[in-house]
TILUM-64588 format. One record per residue (C-alpha): x, y, z. Coordinates in nm, 3 decimals. Layout:
# TILUM-64588
<rec><east>X</east><north>Y</north><up>Z</up></rec>
...
//
This chain:
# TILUM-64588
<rec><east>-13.416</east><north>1.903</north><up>-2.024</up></rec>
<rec><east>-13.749</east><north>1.890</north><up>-1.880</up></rec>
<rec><east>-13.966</east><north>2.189</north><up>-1.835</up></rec>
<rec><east>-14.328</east><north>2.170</north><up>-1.834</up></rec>
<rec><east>-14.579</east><north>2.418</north><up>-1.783</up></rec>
<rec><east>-14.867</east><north>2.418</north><up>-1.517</up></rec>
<rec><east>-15.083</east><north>2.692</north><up>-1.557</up></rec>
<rec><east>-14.853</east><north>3.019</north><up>-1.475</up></rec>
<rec><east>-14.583</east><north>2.808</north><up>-1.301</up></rec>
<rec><east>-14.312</east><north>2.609</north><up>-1.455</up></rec>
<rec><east>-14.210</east><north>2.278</north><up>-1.332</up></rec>
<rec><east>-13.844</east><north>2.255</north><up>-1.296</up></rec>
<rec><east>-13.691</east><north>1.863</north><up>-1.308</up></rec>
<rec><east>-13.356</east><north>1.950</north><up>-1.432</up></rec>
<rec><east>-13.092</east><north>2.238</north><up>-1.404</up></rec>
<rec><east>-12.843</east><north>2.315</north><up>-1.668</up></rec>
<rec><east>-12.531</east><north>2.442</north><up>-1.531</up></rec>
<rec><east>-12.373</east><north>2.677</north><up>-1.795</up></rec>
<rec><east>-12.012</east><north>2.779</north><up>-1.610</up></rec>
<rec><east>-11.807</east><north>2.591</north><up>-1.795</up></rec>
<rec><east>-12.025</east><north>2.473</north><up>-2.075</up></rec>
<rec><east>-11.959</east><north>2.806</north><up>-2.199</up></rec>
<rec><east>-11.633</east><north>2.772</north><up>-2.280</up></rec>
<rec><east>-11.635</east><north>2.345</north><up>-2.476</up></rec>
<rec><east>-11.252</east><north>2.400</north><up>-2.589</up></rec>
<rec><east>-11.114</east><north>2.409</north><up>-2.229</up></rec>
<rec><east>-11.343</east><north>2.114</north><up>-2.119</up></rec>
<rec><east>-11.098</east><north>1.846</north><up>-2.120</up></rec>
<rec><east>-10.832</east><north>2.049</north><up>-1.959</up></rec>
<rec><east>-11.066</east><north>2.186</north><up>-1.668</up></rec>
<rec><east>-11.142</east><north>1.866</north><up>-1.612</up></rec>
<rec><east>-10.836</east><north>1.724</north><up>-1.521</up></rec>
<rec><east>-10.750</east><north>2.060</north><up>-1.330</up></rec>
<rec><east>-11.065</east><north>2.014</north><up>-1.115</up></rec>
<rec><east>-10.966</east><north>1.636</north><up>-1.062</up></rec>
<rec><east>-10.631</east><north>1.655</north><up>-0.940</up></rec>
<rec><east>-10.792</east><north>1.980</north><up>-0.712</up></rec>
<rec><east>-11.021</east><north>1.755</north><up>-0.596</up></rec>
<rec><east>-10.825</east><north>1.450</north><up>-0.524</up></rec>
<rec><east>-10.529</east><north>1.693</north><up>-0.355</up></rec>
<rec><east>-10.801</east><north>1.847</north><up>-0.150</up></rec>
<rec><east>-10.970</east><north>1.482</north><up>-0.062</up></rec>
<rec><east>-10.637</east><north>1.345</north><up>0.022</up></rec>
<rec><east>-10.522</east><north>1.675</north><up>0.223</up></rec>
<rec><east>-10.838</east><north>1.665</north><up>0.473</up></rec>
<rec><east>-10.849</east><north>1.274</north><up>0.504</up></rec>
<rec><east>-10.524</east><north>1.254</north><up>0.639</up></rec>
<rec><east>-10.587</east><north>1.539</north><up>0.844</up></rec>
<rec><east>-10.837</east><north>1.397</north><up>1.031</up></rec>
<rec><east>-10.671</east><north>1.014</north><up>1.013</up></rec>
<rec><east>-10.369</east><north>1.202</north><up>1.224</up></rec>
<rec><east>-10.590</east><north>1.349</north><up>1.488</up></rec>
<rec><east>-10.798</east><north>1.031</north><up>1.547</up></rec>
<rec><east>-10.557</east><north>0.744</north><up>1.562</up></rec>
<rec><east>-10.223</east><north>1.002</north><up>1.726</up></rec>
<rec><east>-10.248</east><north>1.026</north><up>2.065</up></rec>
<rec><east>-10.024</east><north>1.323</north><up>2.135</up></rec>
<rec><east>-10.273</east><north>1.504</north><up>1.886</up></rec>
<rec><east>-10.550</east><north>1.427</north><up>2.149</up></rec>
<rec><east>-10.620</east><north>1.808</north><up>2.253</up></rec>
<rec><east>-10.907</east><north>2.076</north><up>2.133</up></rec>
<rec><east>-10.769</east><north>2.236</north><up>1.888</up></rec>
<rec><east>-10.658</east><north>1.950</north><up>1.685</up></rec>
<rec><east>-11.045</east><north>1.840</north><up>1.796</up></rec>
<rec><east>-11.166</east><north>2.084</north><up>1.650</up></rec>
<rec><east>-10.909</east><north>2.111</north><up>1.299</up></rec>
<rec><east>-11.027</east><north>1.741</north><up>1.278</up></rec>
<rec><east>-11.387</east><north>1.838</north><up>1.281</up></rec>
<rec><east>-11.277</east><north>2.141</north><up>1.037</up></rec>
<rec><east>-11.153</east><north>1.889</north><up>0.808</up></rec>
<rec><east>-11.411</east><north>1.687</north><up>0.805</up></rec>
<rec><east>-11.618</east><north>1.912</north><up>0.692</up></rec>
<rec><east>-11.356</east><north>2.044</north><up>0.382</up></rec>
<rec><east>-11.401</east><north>1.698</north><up>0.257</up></rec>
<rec><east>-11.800</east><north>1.704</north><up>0.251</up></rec>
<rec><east>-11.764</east><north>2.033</north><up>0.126</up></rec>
<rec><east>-11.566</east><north>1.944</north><up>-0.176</up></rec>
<rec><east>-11.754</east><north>1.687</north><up>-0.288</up></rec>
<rec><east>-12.075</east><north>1.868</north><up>-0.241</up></rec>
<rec><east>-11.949</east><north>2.123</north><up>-0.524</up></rec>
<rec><east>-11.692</east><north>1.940</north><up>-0.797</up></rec>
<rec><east>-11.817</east><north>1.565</north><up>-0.870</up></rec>
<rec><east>-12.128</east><north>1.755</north><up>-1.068</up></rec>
<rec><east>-12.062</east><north>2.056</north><up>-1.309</up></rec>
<rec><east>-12.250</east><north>2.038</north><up>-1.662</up></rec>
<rec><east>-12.639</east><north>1.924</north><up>-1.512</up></rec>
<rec><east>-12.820</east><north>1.839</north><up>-1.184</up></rec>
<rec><east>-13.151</east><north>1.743</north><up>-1.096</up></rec>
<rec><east>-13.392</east><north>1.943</north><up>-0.924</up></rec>
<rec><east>-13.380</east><north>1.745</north><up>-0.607</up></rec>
<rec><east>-13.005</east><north>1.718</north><up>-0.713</up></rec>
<rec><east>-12.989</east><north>2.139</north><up>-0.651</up></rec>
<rec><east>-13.220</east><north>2.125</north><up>-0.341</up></rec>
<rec><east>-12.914</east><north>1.897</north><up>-0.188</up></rec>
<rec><east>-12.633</east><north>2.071</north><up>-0.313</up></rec>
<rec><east>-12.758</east><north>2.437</north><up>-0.179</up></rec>
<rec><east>-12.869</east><north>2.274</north><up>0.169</up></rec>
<rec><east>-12.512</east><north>2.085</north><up>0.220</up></rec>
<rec><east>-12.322</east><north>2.393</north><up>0.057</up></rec>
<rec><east>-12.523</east><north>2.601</north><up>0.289</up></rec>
<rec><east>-12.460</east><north>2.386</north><up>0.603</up></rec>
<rec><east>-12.093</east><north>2.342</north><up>0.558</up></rec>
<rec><east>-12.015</east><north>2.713</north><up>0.535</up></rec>
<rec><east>-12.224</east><north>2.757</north><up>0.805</up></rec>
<rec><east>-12.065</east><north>2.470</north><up>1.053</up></rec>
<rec><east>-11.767</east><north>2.603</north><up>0.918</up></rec>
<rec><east>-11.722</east><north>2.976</north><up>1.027</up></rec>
<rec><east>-11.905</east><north>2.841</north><up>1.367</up></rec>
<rec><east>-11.641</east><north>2.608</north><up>1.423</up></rec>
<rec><east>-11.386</east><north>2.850</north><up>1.352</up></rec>
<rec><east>-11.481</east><north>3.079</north><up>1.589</up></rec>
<rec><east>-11.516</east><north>2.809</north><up>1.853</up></rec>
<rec><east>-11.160</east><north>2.752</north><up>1.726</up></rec>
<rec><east>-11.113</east><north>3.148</north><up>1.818</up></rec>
<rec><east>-11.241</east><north>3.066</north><up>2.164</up></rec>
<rec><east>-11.052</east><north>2.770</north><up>2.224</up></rec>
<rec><east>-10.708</east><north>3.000</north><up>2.146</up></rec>
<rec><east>-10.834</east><north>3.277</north><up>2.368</up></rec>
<rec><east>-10.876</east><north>3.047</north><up>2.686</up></rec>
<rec><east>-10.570</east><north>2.877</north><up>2.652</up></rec>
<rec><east>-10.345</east><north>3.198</north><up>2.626</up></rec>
<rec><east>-10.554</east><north>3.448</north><up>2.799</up></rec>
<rec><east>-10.638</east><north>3.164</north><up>3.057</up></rec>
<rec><east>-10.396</east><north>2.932</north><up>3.048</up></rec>
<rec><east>-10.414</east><north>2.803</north><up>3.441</up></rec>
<rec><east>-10.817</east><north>2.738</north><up>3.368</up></rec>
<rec><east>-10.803</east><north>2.537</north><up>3.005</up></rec>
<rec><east>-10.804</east><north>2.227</north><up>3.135</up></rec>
<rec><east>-11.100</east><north>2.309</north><up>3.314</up></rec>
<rec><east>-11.293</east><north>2.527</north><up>3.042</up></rec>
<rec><east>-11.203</east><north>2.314</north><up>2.688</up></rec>
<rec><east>-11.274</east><north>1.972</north><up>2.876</up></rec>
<rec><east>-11.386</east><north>1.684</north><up>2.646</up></rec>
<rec><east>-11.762</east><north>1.724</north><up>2.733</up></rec>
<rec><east>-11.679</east><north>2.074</north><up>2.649</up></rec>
<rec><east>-11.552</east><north>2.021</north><up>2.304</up></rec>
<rec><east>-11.779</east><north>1.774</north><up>2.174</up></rec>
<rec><east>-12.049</east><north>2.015</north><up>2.265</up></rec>
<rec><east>-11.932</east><north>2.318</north><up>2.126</up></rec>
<rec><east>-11.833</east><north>2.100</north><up>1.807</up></rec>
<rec><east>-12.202</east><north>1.960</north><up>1.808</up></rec>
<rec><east>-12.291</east><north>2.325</north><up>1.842</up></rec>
<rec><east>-12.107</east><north>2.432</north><up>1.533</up></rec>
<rec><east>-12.252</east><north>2.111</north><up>1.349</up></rec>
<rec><east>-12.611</east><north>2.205</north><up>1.412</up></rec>
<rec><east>-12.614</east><north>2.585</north><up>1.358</up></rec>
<rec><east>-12.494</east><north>2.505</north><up>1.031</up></rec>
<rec><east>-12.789</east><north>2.266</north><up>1.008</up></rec>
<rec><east>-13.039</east><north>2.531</north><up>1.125</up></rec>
<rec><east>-12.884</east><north>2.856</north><up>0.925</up></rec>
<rec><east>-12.909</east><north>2.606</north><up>0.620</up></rec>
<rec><east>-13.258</east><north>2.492</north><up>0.691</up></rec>
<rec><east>-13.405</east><north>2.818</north><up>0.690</up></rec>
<rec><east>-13.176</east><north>2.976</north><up>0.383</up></rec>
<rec><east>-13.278</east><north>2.639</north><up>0.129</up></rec>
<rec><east>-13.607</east><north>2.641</north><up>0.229</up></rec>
<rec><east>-13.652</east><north>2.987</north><up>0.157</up></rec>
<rec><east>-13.466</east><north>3.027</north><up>-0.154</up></rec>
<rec><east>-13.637</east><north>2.731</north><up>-0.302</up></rec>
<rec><east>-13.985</east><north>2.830</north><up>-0.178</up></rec>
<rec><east>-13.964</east><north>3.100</north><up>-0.404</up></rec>
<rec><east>-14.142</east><north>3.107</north><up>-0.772</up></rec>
<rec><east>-13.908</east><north>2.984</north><up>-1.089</up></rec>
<rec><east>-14.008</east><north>3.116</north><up>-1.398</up></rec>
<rec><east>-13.675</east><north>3.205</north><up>-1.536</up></rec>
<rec><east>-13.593</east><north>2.871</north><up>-1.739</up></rec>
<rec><east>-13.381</east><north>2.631</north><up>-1.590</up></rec>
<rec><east>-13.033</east><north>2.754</north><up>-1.706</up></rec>
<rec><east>-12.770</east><north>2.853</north><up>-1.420</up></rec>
<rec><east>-12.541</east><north>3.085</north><up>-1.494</up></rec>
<rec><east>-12.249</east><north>2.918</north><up>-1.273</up></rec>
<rec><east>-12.093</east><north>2.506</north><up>-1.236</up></rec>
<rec><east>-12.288</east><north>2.463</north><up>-0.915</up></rec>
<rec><east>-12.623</east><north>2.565</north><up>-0.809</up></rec>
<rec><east>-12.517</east><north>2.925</north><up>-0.662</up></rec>
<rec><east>-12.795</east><north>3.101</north><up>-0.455</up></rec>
<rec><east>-12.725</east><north>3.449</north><up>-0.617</up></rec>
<rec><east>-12.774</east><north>3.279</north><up>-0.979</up></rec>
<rec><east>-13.074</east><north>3.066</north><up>-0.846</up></rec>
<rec><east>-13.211</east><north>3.416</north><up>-0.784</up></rec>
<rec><east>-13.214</east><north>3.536</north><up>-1.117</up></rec>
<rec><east>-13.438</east><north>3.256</north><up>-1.225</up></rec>
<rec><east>-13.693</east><north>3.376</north><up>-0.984</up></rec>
<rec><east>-13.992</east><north>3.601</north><up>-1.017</up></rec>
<rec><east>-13.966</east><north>3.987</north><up>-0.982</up></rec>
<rec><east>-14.248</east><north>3.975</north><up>-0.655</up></rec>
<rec><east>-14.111</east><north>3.707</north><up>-0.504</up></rec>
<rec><east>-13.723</east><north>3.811</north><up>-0.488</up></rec>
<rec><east>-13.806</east><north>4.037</north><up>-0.164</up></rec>
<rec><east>-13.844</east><north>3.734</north><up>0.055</up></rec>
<rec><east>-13.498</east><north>3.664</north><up>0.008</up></rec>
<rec><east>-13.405</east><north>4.001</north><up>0.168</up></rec>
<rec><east>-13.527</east><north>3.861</north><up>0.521</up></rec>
<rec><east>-13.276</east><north>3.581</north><up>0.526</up></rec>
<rec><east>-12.980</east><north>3.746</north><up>0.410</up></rec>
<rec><east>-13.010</east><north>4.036</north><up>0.657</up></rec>
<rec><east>-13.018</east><north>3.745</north><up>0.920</up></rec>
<rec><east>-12.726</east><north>3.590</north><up>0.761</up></rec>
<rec><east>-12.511</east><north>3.903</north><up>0.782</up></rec>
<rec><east>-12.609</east><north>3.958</north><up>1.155</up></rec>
<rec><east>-12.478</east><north>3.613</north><up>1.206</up></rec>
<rec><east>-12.162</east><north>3.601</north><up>1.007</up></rec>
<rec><east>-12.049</east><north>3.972</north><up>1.181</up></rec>
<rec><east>-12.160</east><north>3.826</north><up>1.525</up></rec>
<rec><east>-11.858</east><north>3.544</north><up>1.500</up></rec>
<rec><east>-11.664</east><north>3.781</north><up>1.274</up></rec>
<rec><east>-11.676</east><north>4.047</north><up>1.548</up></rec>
<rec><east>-11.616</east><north>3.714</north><up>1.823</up></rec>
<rec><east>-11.334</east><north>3.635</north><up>1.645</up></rec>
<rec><east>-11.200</east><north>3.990</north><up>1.635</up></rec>
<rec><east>-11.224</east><north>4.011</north><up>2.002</up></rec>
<rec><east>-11.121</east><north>3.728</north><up>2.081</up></rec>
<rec><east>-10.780</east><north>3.788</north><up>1.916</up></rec>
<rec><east>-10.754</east><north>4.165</north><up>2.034</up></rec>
<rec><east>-10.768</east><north>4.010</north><up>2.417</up></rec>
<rec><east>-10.471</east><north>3.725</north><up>2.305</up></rec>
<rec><east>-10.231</east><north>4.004</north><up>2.144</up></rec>
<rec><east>-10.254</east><north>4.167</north><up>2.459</up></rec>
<rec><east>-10.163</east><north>3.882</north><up>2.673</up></rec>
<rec><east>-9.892</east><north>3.809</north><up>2.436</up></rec>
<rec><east>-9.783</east><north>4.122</north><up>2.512</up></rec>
<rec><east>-9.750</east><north>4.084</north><up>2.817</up></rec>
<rec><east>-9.540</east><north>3.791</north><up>2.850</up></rec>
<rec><east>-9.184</east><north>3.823</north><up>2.901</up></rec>
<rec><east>-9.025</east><north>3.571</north><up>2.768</up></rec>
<rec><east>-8.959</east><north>3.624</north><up>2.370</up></rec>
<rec><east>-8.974</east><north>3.283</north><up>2.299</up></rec>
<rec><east>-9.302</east><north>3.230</north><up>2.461</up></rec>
<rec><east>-9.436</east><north>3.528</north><up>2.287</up></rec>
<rec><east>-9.336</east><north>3.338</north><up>1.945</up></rec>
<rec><east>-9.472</east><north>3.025</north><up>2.061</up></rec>
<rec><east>-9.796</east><north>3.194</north><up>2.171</up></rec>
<rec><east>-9.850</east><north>3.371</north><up>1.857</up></rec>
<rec><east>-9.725</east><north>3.070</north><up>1.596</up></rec>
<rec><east>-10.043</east><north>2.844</north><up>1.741</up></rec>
<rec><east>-10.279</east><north>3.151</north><up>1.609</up></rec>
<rec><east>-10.133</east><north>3.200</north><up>1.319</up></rec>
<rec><east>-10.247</east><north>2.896</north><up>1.108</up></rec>
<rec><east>-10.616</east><north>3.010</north><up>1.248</up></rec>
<rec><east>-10.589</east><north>3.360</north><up>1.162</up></rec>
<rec><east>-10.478</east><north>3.271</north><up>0.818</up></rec>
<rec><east>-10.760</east><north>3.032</north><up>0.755</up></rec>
<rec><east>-11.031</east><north>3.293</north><up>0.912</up></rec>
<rec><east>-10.861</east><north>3.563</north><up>0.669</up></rec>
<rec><east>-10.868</east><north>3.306</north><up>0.400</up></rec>
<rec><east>-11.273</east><north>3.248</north><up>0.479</up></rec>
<rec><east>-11.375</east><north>3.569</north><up>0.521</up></rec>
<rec><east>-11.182</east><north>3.729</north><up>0.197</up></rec>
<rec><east>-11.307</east><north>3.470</north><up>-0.047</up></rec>
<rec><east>-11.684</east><north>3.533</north><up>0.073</up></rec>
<rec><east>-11.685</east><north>3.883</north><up>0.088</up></rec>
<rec><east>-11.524</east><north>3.930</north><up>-0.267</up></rec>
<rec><east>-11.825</east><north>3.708</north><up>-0.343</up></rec>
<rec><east>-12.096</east><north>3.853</north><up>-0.165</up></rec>
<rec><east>-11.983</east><north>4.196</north><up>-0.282</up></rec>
<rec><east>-11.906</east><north>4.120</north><up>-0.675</up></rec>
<rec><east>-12.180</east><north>4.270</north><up>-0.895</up></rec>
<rec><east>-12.391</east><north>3.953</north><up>-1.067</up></rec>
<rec><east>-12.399</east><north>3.955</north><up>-1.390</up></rec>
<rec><east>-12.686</east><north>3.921</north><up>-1.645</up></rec>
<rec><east>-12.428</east><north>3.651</north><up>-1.831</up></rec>
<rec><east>-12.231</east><north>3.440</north><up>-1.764</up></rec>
<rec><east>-11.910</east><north>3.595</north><up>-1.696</up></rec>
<rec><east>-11.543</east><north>3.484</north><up>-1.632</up></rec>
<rec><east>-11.494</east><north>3.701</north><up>-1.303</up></rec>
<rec><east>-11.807</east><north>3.501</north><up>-1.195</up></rec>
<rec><east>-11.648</east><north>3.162</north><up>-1.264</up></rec>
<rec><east>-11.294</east><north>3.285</north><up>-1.131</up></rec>
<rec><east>-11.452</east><north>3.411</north><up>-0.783</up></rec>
<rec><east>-11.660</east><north>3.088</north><up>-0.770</up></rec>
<rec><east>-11.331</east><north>2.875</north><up>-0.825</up></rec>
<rec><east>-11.163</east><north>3.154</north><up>-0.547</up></rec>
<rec><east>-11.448</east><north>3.044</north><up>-0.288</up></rec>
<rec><east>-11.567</east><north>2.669</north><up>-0.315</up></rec>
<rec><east>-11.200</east><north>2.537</north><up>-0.426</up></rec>
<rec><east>-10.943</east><north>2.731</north><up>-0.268</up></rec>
<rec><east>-11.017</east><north>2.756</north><up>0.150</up></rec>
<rec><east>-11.097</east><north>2.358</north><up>0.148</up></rec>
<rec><east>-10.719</east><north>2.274</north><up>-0.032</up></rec>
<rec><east>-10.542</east><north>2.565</north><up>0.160</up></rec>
<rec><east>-10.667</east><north>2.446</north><up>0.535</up></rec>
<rec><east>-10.444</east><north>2.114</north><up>0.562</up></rec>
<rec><east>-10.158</east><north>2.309</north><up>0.386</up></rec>
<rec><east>-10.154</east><north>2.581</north><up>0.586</up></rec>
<rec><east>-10.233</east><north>2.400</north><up>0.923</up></rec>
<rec><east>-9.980</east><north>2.142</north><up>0.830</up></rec>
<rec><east>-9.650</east><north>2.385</north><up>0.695</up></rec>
<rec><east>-9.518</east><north>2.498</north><up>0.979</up></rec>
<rec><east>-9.651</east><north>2.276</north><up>1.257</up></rec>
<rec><east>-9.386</east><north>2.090</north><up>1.460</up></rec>
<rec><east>-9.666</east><north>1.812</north><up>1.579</up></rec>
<rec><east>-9.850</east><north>1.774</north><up>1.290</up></rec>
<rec><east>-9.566</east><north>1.687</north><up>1.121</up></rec>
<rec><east>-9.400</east><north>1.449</north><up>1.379</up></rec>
<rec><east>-9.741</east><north>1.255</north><up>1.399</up></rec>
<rec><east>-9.709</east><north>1.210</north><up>1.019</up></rec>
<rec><east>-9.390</east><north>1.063</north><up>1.071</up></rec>
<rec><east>-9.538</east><north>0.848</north><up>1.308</up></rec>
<rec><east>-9.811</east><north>0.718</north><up>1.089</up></rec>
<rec><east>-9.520</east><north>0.674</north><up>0.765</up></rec>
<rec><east>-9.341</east><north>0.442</north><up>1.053</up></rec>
<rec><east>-9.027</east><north>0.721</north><up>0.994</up></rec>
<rec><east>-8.915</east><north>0.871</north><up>1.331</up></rec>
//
């Protein structure tokens, strides 16, 4: 642990994560819990995004875009797990910027995702024309940099401000609302800024996304055939789950009280939002999709 003072100001080198150090008879067994999460989650997104690159029936935007989604569970994943007792200064400066980014790029590309639905049932006779590939690699590269940006300005901030709370975080991975406690009284009011802008930002897409699906359920409506209906609904249902699955996990986070302590609910909600949407996304995209499944067989060599 290395904390040395310079005049008023102490210089932070280290981080001590306390989450699960708080609890040293459970170690061992959280360990292995976390390592079979993480190599189910690893495994889950890899071959996600193996399918949609090498199968060529899965050569469309939306499986574009799941196989950018992917992509990003993986970073995301091992952005948070690999480290969980300790992590250098520089070591936290990384993890909050790529934790920051990825959530970011994430909602963004799930409500390009939203868009991508909307055109192709609202608009079916155009899609071709809208979601071309120039189209989709831009909107993708879109997603990819506003996550950049958002996490940019939300790092730089955070870590701008004064630490002179000790070096002991209240959480396994360097959590923005528990980096916050460690800060000085004056200079916690700069944070204020940023997270107004991030709430205008997440209920912009939120409110996108909302839209966006208001206009498809009416379409749907209209359409006479039942079957069509069904098949128009069952490609926004995977979506709609994961966007539900997104936006529950970080609102029960944003809105849980923070403790002065260390604190299971803390821990629990932390697992809830960092573990569960990255593990869930191939699952859920996978379980009931008819082409997903056939280009698996495909790649196993079963037909």
């Amino acid at each position: 642990m290395a904390d040395t003072e310079q005049g008023n100001q102490t210089s932070l080198t280290e981080f001590i994560l306390l989450g699960f150090g708080t609890i040293p008879k459970l170690q061992i067994l959280l360990f292995l819990l976390f390592l079979v999460i993480y190599i189910v989650t690893m495994a889950g997104n890899i071959l996600m995004v193996v399918l949609v690159v090498t199968d060529q029936n899965l050569h469309t935007p939306m499986y574009f875009f799941l196989g950018n989604l992917s992509c990003l569970e993986t970073y995301y994943t091992s952005t948070v797990l690999p480290r969980m007792l300790s992590i250098s200064y520089a070591g936290c400066v990384a993890q909050v910027f790529f934790l920051l980014f990825l959530v970011g790029a994430d909602f963004s590309l799930l409500t390009v995702m939203a868009y991508d639905r909307y055109v192709a049932i609202c608009q079916p006779l155009h899609y071709e024309r809208v979601m071309n590939s120039r189209a989709c690699v831009q909107m993708a590269a879109g997603a990819w940099i506003s996550g950049i940006l958002y996490s940019v300005l939300h790092t730089g901030n955070t870590f701008a401000l004064t630490l002179c709370g000790g070096n002991k975080v209240d959480q396994f991975f360097c959590e923005i609302p528990q980096l916050l406690k460690l800060t000085c009284s004056d200079s916690y009011l700069s944070e204020v800024g940023v997270l107004a802008f991030t709430v205008c930002l997440v209920l912009g897409c939120f409110i996108f996304i909302i839209v966006s699906y208001v206009q498809i359920f009416k379409s749907v409506l209209r359409i006479p055939s039942e079957q069509s209906r069904h098949k128009a609904i069952s490609t926004c249902l995977p979506h709609l789950t994961v966007v539900s699955l997104f936006v529950c996990t970080g609102v029960f986070a944003c809105l849980k009280p923070t403790s002065s302590s260390p604190a299971p609910l803390d821990l629990v909600v932390a697992v809830l939002y960092s573990v569960l949407p990255p593990i869930m996304n191939p699952i859920i995209y996978s379980m009931r999709n008819k082409e997903m499944k056939a280009a698996l067989r495909r790649l196993t060599g079963h037909r």
